[in-house]
MARZA-291530 format. One record per residue (C-alpha): x, y, z; residue in three letters. Coordinates in Angstrom, 1 decimal, m for minus. Layout:
BEGIN
> X, Y, Z, Ala;
...
***
This chain:
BEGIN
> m49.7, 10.1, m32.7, Unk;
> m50.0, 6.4, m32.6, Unk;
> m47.0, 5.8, m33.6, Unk;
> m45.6, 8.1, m30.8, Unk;
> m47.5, 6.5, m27.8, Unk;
> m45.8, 3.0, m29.1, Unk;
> m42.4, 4.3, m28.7, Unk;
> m43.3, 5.8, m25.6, Unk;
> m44.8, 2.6, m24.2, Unk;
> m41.3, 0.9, m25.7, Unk;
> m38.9, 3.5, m24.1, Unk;
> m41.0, 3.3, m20.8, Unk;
> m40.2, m0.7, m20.9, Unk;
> m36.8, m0.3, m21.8, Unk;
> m36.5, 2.0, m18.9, Unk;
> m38.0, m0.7, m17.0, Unk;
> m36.0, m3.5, m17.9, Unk;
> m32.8, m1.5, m17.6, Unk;
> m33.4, m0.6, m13.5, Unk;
> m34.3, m4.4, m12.9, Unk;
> m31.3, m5.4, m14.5, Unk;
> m29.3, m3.0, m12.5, Unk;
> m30.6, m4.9, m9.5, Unk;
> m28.4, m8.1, m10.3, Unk;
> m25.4, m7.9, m7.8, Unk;
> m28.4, m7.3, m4.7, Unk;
> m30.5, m10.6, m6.0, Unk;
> m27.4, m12.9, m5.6, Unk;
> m25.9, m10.6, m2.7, Unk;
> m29.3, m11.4, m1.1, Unk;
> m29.8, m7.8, m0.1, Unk;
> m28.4, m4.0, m0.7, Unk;
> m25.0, m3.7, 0.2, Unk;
> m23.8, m1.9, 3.4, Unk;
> m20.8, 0.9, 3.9, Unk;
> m19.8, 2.1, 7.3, Unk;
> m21.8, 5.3, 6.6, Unk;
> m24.7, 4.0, 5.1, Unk;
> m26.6, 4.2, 8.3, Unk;
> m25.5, 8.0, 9.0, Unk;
> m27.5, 9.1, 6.0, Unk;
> m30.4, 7.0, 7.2, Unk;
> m30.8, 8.4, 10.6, Unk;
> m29.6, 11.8, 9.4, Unk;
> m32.9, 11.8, 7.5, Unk;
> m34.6, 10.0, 9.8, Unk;
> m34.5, 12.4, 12.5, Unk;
> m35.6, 15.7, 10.4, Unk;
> m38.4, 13.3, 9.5, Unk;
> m39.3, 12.6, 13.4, Unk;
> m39.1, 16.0, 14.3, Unk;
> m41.3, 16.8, 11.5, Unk;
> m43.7, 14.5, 12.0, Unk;
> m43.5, 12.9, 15.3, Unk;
> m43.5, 9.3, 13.7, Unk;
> m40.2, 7.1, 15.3, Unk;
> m38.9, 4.4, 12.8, Unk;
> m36.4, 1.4, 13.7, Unk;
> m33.6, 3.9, 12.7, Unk;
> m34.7, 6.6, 15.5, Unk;
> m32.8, 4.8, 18.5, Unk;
> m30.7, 7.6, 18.7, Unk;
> m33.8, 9.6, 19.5, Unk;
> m35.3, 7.1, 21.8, Unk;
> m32.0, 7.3, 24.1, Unk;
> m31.6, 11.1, 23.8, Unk;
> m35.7, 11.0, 24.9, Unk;
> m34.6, 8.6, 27.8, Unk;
> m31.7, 11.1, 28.8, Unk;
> m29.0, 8.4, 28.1, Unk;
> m26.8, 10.9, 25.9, Unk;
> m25.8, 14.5, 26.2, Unk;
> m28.1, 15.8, 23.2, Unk;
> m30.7, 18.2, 25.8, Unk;
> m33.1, 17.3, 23.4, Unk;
> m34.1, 14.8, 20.2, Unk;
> m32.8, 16.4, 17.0, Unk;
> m31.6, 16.2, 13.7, Unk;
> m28.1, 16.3, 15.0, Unk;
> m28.1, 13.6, 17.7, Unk;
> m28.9, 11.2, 14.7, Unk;
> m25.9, 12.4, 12.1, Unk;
> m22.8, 12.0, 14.3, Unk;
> m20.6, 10.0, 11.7, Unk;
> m19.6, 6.6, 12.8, Unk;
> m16.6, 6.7, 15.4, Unk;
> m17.6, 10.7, 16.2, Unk;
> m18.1, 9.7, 20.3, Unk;
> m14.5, 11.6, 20.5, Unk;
> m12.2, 10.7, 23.9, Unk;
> m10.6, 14.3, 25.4, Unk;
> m7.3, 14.5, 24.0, Unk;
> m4.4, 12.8, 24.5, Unk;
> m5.1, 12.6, 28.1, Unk;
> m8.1, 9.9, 28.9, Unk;
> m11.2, 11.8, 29.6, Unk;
> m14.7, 11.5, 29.2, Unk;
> m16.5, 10.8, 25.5, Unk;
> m19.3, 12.7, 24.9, Unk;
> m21.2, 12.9, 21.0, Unk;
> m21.0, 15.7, 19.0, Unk;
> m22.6, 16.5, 15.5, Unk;
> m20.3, 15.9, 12.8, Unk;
> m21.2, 17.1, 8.7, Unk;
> m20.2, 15.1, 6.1, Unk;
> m23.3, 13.0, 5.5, Unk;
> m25.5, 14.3, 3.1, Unk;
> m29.7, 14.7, 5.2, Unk;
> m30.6, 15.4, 1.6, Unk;
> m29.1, 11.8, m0.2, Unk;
> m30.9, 10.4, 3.2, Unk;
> m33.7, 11.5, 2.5, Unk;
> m33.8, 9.7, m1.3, Unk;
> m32.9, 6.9, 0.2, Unk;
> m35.6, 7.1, 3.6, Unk;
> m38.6, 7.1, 2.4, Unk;
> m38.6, 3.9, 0.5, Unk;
> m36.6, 2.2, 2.4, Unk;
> m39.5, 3.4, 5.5, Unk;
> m42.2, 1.9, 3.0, Unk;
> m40.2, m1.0, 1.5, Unk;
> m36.8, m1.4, 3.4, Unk;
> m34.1, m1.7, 1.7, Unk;
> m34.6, m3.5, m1.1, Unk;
> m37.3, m0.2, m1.8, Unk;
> m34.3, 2.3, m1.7, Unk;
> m31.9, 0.6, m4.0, Unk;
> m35.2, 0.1, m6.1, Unk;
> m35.5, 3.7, m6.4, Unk;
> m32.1, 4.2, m7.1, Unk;
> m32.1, 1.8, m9.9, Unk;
> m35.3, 3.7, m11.4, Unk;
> m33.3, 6.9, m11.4, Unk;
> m30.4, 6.6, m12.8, Unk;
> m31.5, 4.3, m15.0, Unk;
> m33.6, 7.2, m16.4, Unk;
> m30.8, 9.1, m16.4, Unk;
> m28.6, 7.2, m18.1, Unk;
> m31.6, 6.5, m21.0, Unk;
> m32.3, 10.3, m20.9, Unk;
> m28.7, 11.0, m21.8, Unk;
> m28.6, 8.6, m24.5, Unk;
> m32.0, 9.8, m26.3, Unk;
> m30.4, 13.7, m26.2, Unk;
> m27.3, 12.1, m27.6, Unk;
> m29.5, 10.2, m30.6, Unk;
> m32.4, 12.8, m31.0, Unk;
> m30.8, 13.3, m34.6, Unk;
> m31.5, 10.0, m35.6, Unk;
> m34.2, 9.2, m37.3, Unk;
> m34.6, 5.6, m36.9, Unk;
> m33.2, 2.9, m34.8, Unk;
> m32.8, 5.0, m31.3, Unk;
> m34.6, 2.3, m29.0, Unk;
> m32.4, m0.9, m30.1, Unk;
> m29.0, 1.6, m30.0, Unk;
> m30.0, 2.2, m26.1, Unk;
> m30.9, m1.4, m25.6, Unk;
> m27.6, m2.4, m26.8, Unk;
> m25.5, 0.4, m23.9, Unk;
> m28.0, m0.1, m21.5, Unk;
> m26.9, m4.0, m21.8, Unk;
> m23.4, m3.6, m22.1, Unk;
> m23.3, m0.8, m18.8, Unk;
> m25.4, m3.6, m16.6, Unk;
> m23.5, m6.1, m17.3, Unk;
> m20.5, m5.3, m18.1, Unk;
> m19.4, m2.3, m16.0, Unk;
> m19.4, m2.1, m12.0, Unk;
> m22.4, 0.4, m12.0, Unk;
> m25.3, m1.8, m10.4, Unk;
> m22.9, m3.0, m7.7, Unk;
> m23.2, 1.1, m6.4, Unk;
> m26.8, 1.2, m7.5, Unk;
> m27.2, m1.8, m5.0, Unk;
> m25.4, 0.3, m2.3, Unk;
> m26.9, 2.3, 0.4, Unk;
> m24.6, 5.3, m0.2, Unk;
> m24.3, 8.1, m3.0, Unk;
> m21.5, 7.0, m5.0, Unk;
> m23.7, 5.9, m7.9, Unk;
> m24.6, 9.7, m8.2, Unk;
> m20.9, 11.0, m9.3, Unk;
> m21.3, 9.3, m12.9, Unk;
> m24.9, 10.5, m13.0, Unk;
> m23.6, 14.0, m12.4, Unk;
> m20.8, 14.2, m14.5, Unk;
> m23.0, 12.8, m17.6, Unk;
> m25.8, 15.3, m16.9, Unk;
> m23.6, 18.0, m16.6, Unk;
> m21.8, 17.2, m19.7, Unk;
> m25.4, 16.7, m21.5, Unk;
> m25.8, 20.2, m20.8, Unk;
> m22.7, 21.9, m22.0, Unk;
> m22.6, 19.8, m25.2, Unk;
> m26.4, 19.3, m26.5, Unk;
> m27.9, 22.3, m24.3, Unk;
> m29.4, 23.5, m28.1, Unk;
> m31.1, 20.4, m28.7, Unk;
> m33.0, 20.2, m25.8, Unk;
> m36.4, 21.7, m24.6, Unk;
> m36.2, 24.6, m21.9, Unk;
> m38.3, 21.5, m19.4, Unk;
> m35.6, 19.4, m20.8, Unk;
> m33.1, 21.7, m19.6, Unk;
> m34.3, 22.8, m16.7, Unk;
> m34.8, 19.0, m15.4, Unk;
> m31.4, 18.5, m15.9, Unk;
> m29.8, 21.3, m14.2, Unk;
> m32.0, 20.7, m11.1, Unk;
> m31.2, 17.3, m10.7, Unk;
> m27.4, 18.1, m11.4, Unk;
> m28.4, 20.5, m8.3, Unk;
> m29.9, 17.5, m6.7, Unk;
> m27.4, 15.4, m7.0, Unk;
> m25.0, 17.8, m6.0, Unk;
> m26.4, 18.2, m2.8, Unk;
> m25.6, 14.4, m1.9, Unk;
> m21.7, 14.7, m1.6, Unk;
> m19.0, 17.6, m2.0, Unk;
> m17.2, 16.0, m4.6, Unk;
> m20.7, 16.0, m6.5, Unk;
> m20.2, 20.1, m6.1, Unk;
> m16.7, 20.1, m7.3, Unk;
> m17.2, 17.7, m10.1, Unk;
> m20.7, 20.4, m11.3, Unk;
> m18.3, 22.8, m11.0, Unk;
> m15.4, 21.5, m13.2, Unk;
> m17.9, 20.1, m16.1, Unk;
> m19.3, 23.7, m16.1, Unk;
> m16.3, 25.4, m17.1, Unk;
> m15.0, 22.5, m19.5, Unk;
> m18.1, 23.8, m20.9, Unk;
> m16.1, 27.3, m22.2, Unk;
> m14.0, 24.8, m24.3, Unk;
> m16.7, 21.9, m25.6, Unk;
> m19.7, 23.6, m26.2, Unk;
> m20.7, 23.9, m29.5, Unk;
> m21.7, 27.2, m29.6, Unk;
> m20.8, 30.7, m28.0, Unk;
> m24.1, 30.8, m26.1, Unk;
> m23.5, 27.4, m24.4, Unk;
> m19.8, 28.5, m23.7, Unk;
> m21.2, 31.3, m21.6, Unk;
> m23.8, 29.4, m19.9, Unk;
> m22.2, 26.1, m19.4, Unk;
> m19.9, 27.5, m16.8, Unk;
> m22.8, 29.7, m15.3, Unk;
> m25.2, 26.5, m14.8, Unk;
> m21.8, 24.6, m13.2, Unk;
> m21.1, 27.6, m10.7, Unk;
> m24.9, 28.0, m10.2, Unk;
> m25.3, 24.1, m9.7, Unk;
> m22.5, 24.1, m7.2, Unk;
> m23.3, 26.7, m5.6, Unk;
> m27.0, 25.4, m4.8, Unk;
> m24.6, 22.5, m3.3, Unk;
> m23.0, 24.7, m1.1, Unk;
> m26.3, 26.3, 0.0, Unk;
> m28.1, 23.6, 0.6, Unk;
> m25.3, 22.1, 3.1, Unk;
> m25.1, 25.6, 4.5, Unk;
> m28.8, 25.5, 5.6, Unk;
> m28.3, 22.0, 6.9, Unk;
> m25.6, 23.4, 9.1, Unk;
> m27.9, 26.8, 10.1, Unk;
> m30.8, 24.2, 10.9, Unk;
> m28.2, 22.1, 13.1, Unk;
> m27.0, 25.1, 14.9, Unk;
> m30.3, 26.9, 15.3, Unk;
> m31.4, 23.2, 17.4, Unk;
> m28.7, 22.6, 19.8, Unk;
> m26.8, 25.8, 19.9, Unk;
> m23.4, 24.5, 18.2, Unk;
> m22.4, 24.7, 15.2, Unk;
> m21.2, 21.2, 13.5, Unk;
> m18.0, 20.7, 12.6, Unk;
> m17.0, 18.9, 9.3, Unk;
> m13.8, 16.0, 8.7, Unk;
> m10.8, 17.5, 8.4, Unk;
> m10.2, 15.7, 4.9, Unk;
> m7.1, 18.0, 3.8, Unk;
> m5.5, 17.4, 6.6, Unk;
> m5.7, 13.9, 7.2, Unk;
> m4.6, 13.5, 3.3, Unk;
> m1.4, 16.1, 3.9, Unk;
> m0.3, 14.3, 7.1, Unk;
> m0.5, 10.6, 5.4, Unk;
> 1.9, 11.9, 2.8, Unk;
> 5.1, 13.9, 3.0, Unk;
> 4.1, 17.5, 2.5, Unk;
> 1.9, 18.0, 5.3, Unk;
> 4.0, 16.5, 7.8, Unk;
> 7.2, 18.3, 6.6, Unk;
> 5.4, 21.4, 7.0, Unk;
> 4.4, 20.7, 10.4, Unk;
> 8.2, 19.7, 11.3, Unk;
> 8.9, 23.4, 9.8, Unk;
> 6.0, 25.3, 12.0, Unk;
> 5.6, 23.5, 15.6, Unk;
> 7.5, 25.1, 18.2, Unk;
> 8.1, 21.5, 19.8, Unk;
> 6.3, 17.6, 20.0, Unk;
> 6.6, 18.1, 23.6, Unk;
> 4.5, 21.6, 23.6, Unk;
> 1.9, 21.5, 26.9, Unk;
> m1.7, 20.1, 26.3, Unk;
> m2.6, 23.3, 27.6, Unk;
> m0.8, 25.8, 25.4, Unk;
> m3.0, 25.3, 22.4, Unk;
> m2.4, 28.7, 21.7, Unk;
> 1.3, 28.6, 21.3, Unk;
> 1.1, 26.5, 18.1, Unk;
> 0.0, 27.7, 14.6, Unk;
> m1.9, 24.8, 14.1, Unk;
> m3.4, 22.4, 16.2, Unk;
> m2.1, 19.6, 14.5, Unk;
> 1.6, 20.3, 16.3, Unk;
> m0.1, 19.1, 19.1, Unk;
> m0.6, 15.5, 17.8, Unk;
> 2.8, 15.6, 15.5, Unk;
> 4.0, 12.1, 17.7, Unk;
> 0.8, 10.7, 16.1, Unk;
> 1.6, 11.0, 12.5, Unk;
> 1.5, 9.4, 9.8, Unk;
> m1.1, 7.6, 9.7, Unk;
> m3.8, 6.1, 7.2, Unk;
> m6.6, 9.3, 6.2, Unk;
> m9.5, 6.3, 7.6, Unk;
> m7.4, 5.9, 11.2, Unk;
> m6.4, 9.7, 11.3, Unk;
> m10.4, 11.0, 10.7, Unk;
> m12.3, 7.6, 12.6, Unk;
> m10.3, 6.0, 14.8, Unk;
> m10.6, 5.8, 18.4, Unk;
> m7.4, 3.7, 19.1, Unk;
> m4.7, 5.4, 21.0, Unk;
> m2.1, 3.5, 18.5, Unk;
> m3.3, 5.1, 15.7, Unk;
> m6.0, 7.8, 16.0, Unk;
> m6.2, 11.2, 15.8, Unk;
> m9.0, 12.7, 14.8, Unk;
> m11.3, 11.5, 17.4, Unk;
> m8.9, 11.3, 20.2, Unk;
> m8.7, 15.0, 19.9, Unk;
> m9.7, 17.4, 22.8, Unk;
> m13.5, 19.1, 21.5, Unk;
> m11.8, 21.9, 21.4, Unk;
> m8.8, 20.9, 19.4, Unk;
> m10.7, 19.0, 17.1, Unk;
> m12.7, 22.1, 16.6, Unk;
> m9.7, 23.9, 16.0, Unk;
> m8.9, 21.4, 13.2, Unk;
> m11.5, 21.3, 11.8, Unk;
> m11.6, 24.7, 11.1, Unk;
> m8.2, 24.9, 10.1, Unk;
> m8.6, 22.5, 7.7, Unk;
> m8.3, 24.9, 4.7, Unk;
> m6.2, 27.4, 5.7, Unk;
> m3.4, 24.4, 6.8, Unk;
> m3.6, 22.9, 2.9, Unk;
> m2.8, 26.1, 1.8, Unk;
> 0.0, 26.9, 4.1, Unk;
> 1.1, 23.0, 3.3, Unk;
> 0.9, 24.1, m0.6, Unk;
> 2.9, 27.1, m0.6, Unk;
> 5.4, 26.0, 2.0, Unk;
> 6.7, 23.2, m0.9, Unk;
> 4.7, 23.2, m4.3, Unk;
> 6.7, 20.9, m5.8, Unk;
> 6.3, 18.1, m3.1, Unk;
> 3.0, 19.5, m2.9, Unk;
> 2.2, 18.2, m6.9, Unk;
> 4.3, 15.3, m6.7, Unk;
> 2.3, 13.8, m4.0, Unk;
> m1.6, 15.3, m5.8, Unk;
> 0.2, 13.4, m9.0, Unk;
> 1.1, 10.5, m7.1, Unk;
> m2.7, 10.6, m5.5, Unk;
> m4.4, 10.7, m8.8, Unk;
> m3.0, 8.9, m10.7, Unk;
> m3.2, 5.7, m7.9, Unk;
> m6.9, 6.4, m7.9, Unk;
> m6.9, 6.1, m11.5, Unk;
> m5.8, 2.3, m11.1, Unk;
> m7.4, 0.9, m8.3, Unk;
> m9.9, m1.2, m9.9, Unk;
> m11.1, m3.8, m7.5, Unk;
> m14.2, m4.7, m5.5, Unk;
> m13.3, m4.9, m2.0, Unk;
> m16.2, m3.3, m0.7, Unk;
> m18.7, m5.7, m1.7, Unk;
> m16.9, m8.3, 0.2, Unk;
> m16.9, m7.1, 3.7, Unk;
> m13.7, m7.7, 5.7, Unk;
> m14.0, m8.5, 8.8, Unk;
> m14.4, m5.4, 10.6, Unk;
> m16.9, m5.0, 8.8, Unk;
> m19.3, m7.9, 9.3, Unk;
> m20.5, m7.3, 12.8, Unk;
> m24.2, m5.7, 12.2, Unk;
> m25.3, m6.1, 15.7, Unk;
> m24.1, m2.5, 16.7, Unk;
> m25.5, 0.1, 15.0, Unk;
> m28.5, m1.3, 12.9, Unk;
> m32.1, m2.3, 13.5, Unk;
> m32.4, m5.9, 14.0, Unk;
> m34.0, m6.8, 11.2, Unk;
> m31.6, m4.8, 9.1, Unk;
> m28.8, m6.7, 11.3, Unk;
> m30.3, m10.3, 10.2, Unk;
> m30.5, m9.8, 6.3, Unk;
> m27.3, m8.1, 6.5, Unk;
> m25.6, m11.4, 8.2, Unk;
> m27.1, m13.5, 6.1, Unk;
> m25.7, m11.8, 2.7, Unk;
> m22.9, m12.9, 0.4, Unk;
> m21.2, m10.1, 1.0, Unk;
> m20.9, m10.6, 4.7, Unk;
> m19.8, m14.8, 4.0, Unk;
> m16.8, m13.0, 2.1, Unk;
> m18.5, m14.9, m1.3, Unk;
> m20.0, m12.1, m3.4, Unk;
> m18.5, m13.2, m7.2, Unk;
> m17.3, m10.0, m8.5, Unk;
> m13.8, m11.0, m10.0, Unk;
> m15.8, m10.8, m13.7, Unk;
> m17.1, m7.7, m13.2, Unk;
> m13.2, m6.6, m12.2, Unk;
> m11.6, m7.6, m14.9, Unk;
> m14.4, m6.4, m17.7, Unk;
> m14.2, m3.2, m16.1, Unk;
> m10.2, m2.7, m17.0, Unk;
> m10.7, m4.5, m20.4, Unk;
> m13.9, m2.2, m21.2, Unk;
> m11.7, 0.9, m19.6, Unk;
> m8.9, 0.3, m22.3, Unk;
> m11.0, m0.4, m25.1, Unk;
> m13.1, 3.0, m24.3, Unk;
> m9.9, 5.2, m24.0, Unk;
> m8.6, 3.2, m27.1, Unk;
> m11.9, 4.4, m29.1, Unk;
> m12.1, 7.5, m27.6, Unk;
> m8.2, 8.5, m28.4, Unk;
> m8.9, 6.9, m32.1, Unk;
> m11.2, 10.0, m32.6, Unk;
> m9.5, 12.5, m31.0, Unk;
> m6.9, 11.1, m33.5, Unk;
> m9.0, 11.3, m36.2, Unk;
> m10.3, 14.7, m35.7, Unk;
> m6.6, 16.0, m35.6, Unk;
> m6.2, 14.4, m39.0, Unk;
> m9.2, 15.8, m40.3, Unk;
> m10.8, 12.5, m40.6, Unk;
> m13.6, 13.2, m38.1, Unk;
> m16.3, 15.8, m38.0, Unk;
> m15.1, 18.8, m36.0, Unk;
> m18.3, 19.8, m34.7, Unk;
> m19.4, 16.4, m33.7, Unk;
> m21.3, 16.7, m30.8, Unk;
> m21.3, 12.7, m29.8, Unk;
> m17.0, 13.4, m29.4, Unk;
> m17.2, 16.7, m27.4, Unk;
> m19.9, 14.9, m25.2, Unk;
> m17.3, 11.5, m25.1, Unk;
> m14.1, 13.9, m24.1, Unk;
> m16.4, 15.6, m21.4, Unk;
> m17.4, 12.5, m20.2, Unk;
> m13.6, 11.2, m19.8, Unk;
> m12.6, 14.2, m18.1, Unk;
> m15.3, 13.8, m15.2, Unk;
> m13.4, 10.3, m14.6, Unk;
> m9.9, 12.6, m14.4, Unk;
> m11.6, 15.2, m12.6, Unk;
> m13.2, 12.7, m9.7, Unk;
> m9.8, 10.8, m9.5, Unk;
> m8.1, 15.3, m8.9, Unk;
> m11.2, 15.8, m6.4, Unk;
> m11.8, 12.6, m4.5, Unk;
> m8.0, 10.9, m4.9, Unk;
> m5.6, 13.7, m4.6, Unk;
> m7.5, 15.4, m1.8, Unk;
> m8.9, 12.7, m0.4, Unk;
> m7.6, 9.3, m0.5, Unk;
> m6.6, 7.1, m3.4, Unk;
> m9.4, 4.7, m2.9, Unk;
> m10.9, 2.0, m5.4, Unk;
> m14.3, 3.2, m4.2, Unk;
> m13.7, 6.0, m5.9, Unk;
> m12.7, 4.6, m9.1, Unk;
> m14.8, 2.2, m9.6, Unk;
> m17.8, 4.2, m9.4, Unk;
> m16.8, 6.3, m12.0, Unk;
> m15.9, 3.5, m14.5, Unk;
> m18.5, 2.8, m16.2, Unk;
> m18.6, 6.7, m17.5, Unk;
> m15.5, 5.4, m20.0, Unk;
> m17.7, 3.0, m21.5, Unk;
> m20.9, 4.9, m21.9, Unk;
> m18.7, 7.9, m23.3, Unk;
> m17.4, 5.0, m26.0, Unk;
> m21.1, 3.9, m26.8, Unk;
> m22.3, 6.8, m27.3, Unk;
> m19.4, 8.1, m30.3, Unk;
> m20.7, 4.3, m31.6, Unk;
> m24.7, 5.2, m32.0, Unk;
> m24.9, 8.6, m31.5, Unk;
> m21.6, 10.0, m33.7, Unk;
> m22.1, 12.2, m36.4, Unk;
> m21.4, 11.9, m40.2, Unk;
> m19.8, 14.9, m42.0, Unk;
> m22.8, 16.1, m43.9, Unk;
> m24.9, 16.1, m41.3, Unk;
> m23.3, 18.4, m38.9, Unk;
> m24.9, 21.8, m40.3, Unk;
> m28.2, 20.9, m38.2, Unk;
> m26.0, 21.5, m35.2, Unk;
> m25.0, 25.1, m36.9, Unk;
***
């Protein structure tokens, strides 16, 4: 027992250690670092918080104005505080008067992770908390991974949790105010389930599956990405219980996603009476690539159709055909006549497509698959190699923090290193693609080596690795080929390749071992 409660007290300062050191990029940043939708979750929280309790915060100015009568919103509610930024939409292509409307696509439940320190502590109390708990993850992970091993478990986790916080872009998203850190966490949880599901406790299990739900809840690619792991899971588990339940756990995770974004939308609806609309994402993809606006070209009666015969076109898109191409940012955000779209929609065309947004992806898919998968390959594998740092050097649309912020917010934000354009990140760059080639090199080795019969065909540390790799493919598919190619994207995922790589170092199996896995 004694012994026990000294590891414990060890792995507990380890754990420690690790979320402090995860912290680095915010100490010489000089605070957390800021996207343009960081302050969308905030208030998005915020205001369920205010209409719970009646307590204002320096993020509720949304609610002071509606309160004051200064917007449309009859009342304060959780929608007037979770209109995206750029959602106060001109009426159509003709000028006419912009008026809010509520806009999903920012997550009241990753808010609320992020509120309640940051209410108590400010920022530097959120990313704390984010540090705490995926550093926990992360160790949890690797103690499933080792729980064979008799002996030197705490220095093998010392040794990753060193190499991911210094080596890999991972505490650069823990310092940032937005859920991007959470797509690695899910994908390695997820994957932790399907492959070591047997060696864990049913509290073991059931902790991870409801934070995979958790985390799922934050952002729809989280849902997408539960989803995929969970059937990989028919193919990597190690046993024909886990094959069945592995893809049950995904579709149930996922589908807790879905729910919980549902009620948020129910909950919305139920306050002001309509229901919110989410980004057409699809859509501004398709039409900033080939397929989607070839299809349109196909389908619209005409670029000079009437403002007023919305009807008369299968998709409201015809309507804005002279707009198009743009960028996917400048076609969802934009309010310049040059090049938005989105926002400079009528209400009731950009209701219209918004709810098209599906059905025109599929129409755009079966109209030309082949341009269709040229352009998803094309997307993906961009994604894939955009490794650079560009959003913790703010450019300079992005270093005004007067509009939009609290004050105080506003003055640590000006005075970062982010903000002077001097936030060092060029090592953390290039160790990122030399760690991303050594990892693929290492993991491919052993895929080698299995096919040769040179490696442990049961080894759960490999089937855990190849999951892992996968989630990086799978989030380049979901957020690159039906999004945007974005470095963002990629970055936040890289430093899954290296973890997958540590762990087939310390947690990979020898051949005589593998019948306690049987």
């Amino acid at each position: 027992m004694a012994g026990a409660s000294v590891a414990a007290k060890r792995w507990f300062a380890l754990w420690l250690a690790f979320a402090a050191a995860l912290l680095w990029p915010a100490v010489i940043n000089g605070g957390a670092f800021w996207f343009p939708d960081s302050p969308s979750y905030i208030r998005s929280a915020d205001a369920a918080f205010v209409v719970a309790t009646g307590q204002r915060s320096e993020w509720s100015d949304r609610f002071e104005k509606a309160l004051a009568g200064k917007t449309a919103a009859p009342a304060p509610t959780v929608a007037a505080a979770v209109v995206s930024p750029g959602t106060a939409a001109a009426a159509g292509p003709a000028a006419g008067p912009k008026r809010e409307r509520p806009v999903i696509g920012r997550s009241i439940y990753y808010g609320m992770l992020i509120y309640l320190p940051m209410r108590v502590f400010g920022p530097w109390g959120a990313i704390a908390m984010q540090a705490l708990l995926v550093g926990a993850a992360i160790l949890f992970a690797l103690a499933m991974a080792m729980r064979h091993r008799a002996a030197g478990q705490l220095p093998r986790a010392a040794g990753v949790a060193a190499v991911i916080a210094v080596l890999t872009p991972l505490p650069f998203y823990v310092c940032m105010l937005m859920p991007d850190v959470w797509s690695g966490v899910t994908v390695a949880l997820m994957a932790l389930i399907v492959v070591y599901r047997a060696r864990m406790s049913r509290l073991e299990l059931a902790a991870s599956w409801l934070a995979v739900v958790i985390t799922a809840t934050f952002h729809n690619s989280h849902v997408l990405l539960a989803f995929a792991l969970g059937l990989a899971g028919v193919l990597a588990a190690l046993d024909g219980r886990s094959r069945v339940l592995a893809p049950v756990l995904g579709l149930a995770a996922a589908a807790a996603g879905l729910a919980a974004g549902a009620l948020f939308t129910f909950a919305v609806q139920a306050q002001t009476g309509i229901r919110p609309i989410s980004p057409p994402f699809l859509s501004a993809r398709l039409t900033a690539s080939g397929p989607g606006l070839a299809y349109l070209d196909s389908v619209c009666p005409s670029p000079s159709t009437p403002p007023s015969a919305a009807s008369a076109v299968p998709f409201a898109l015809c309507r804005y055909r002279a707009r198009l191409p743009q960028h996917s940012d400048n076609f969802l955000w934009s309010e310049q006549s040059e090049n938005g779209v989105f926002q400079l929609a009528a209400p009731a065309d950009q209701r219209r497509i918004a709810a098209e947004d599906k059905r025109f992806f599929l129409a755009v898919v079966a109209h030309d698959p082949a341009a269709y998968l040229g352009s998803f390959v094309q997307a993906t594998g961009a994604t894939l190699l955009k490794y650079n740092m560009r959003n913790f050097n703010y450019h300079e649309g992005r270093r005004d923090f007067s509009q939009g912020y609290p004050a105080n917010i506003a003055r640590e934000a000006h005075a970062s290193r982010a903000v002077a354009n001097t936030m060092p990140t060029g090592f953390t760059r290039m160790a990122a693609i030399a760690l991303s080639l050594v990892s693929l090199a290492l993991v491919a080795w052993a895929v080698t080596a299995l096919v040769r019969g040179r490696w442990p065909h049961r080894d759960a540390a490999l089937r855990y690795a190849l999951l892992l790799v996968l989630g990086v493919f799978a989030n380049a598919v979901i957020c690159g080929a039906l999004s945007k190619p974005d470095s963002r994207y990629q970055m936040r995922m890289q430093w899954v390749l290296p973890f997958a790589a540590l762990v087939l170092v310390v947690a990979g199996r020898r051949r005589d071992s593998e019948s306690a896995l049987r």
